[in-house]
N, C-alpha and C positions, 0 to 999 in steps of 0.2 A: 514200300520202300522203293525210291526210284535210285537209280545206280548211273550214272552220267561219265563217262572216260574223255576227261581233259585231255589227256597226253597219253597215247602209247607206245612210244620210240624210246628208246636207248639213249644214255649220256649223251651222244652226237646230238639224235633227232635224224629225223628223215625228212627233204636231202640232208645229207652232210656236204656242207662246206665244201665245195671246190672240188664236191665227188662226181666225176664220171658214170659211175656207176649207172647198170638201166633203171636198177629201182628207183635211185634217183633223178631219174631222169624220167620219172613215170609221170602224167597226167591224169593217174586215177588217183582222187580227193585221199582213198582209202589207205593208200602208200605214201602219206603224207602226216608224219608223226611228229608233234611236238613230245618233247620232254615226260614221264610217268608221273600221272595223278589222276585222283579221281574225285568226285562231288558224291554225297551221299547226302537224301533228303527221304527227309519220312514227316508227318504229319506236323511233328512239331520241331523238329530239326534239321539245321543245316551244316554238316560235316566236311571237311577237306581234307584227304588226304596227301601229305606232301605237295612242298609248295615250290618249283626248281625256275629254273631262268624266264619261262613262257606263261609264268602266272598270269601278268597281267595281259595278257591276249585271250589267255583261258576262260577266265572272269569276264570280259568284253564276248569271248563267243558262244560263249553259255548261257549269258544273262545272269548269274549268281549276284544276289542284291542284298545277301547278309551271310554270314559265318558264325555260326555257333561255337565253333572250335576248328582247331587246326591240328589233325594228328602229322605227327611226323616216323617215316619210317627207321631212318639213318641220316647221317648229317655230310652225305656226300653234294657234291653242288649241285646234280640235277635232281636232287628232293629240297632241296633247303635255299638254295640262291633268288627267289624269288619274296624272300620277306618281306623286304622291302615295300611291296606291293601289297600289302594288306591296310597301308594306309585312311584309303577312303573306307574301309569295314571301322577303323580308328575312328573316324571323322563323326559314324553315322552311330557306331553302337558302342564306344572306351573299348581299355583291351581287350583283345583276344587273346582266350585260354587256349594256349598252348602243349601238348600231352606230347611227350619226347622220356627218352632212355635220359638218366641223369650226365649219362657220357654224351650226346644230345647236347643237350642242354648247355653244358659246358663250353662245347664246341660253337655252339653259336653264340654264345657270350664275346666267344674271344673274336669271331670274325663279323661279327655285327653288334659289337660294343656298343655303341650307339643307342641301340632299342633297348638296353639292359640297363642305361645309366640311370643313376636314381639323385644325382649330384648337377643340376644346371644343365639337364635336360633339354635337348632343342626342342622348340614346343611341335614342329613338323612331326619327328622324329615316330615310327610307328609304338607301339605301346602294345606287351602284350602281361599275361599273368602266367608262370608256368608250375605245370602241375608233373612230377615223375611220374616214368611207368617202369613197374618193379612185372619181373618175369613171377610165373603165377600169382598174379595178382588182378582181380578184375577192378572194372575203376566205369562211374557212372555220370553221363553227361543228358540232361533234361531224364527221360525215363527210358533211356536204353544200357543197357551194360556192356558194356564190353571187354570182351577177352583178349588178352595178349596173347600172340603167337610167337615165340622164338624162332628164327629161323640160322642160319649163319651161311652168311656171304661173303666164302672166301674164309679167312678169321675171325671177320667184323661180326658179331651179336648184332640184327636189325631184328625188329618187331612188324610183324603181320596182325591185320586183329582183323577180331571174327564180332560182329553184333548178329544179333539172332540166327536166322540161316542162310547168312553172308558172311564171308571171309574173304580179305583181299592181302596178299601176300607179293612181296616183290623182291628181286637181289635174294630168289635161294641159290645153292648153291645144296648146303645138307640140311636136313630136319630130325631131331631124334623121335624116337617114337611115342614117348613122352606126349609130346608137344603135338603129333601126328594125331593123337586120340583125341583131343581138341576140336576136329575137323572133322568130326563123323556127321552125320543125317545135314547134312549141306544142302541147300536149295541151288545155291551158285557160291562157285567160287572161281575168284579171278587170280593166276597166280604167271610168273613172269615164264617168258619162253624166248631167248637172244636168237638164236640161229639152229643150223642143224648141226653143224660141226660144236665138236664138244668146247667148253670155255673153263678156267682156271674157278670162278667164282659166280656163274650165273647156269641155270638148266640151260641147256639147251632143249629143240625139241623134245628126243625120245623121253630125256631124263623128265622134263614136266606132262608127257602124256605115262608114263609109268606112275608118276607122283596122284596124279588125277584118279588113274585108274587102281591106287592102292588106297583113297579117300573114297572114292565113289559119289559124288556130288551129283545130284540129278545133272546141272548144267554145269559147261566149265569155260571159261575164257582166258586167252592167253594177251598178255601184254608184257611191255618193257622190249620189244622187236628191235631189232636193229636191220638194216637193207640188206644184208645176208641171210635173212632169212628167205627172201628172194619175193615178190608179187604175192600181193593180197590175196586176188581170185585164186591164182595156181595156187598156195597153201591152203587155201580153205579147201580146195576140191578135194587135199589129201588128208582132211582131220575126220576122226572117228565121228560116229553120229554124237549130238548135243556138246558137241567140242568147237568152241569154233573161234576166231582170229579178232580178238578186239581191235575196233579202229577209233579215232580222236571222234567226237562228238556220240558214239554211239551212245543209245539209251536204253537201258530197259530195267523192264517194274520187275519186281520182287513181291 
């Protein structure tokens, strides 16, 4: 299984807009974060997780040339605003199966009405099929299974999913323990890390290196950053051994 990080910045992205800031202002590639997602490919599938503003750059610098499915985490605009952009996957392979919360679901009905319509249809219009995802409940796409993880960001119910011994979690904030047992004997797991100072609905640092070190994953990777977390090199120099700082194009096998 190769694991490919489209995007690992924060709502913003790094730079932000009209920010000053040094990190933004940094010239190492590694400080330089589109939008959270990721590419999941195994023998016979091609996976996306969340699809936000920078999809289609993602898809151009990655080279992804099909989509088996499109998971989605939560329906905030830097996982979902990029729909639009599955178009050409339209053009090559008819819909895309879709796997969202029914509350998902809904939500993007109402802000991408368009792709849902089933009544005189533009024929541009992207095209997908959608399929729920109900909290324990596993659900199988070509010959892999996958596990929902509950997580809650903030109030919001968002899903994490774990296939084999991979789990990619984003926007925790709490996890019951329930849902925590789910995540035992880990090869890697990618789970989100905003800054060091604490936040209303996202780990910050400590809280997702305590979260790692109470799963125990051989590997662990942090994404969803934002420029307060401060320079790439500097934070990885401070992360525990096999812990270490996802940056956009990284790649590695499983």
């Amino acid at each position: 299984m190769e694991i490919y990080f489209l995007g690992t910045g924060t709502s913003q992205g790094i730079p932000v807009i009209g920010s000053q800031h040094p990190v933004c202002q940094s010239t190492n590639q590694k400080d330089k974060r589109l939008r959270v997602s990721v590419w999941i490919q195994t023998a016979e599938l091609s996976l996306i997780i969340d699809c936000g503003p920078d999809f289609r750059q993602q898809m151009l610098t990655s080279g992804c040339v099909r989509m088996d499915a499109l998971l989605f985490t939560h329906e905030h605009a830097d996982h979902t605003a990029g729909i639009d952009d599955i178009r050409p996957f339209n053009f090559k392979q008819g819909a895309i199966p879709i796997y969202a919360h029914e509350r998902v679901i809904q939500n993007l009905k109402k802000r991408f009405d368009y792709v849902f319509e089933t009544v005189n249809k533009y024929p541009g219009a992207p095209s997908v099929s959608t399929h729920q995802v109900v909290k324990n409940q596993s659900f199988v796409i070509g010959s892999k299974t996958i596990i929902p993880i509950e997580v809650m960001h903030g109030s919001l119910s968002v899903f994490g999913y774990r296939i084999d011994n991979f789990a990619y979690l984003t926007d925790v904030k709490l996890i019951e323990a329930k849902e925590v047992e789910k995540l035992k004997n880990l090869d890697v797991v990618v789970v989100n890390a905003l800054r060091e100072q604490p936040h209303d609905t996202h780990f910050n640092l400590q809280e997702a290196l305590d979260f790692i070190a109470l799963i125990q994953p051989k590997k662990a990777y942090l994404t969803h950053i934002s420029h307060l977390m401060g320079f790439h090199e500097e934070v990885q120099k401070k992360l525990p051994p096999n812990i270490y700082l996802a940056y956009d194009n990284l790649k590695i096998t499983i």
